[in-house]
N, C-alpha and C positions, 0 to 999 in steps of 0.2 A: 504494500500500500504506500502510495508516494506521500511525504514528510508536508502537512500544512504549511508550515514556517519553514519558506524555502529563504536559504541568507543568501545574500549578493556574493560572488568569492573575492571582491574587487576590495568593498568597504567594508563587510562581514557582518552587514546591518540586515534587520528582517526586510520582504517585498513586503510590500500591499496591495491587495487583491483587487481589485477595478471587477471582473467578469470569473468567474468557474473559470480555470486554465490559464489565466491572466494575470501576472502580477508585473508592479512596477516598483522602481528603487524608484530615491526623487532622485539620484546622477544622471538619471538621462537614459537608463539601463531598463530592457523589459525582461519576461519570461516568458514564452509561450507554449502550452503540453507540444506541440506538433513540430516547431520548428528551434526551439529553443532559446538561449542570450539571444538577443539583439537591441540594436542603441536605436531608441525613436529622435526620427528626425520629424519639424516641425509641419513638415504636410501628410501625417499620419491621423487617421481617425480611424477610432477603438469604435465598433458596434457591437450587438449581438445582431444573427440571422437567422432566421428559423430553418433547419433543414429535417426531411422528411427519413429516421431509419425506422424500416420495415412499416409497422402501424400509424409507429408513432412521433413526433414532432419534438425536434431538440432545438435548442438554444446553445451557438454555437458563437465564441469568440473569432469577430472577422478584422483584418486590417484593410483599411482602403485608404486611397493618397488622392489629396485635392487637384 
């Protein structure tokens, strides 16, 4: 089972969670289950999107850039 309080390895401070999958350091630094580290740059927007597995409708962390 993956560890709630995921720490930054940079600054060794906890993330904070924005969305299920999703967390953010405030350095600039994200986390994502799917793709991992990565540093947000300022034309990023954090959504949720519904997508359909088998029956039933999930709530999915999406990045999209302006």
């Amino acid at each position: 089972m993956e560890n709630n309080k995921r720490i930054f390895p940079n600054c060794g401070r906890m993330m904070k969670q924005q969305f299920i999958g999703l967390k953010h350091c405030k350095y600039g630094m994200s986390w994502k289950r799917d793709i991992g580290y990565f540093e947000r740059t300022g034309d990023m927007v954090f959504a949720l999107e519904r997508r359909k597995c088998g029956k039933k409708w999930k709530q999915v962390p999406v990045i999209r850039y302006k």
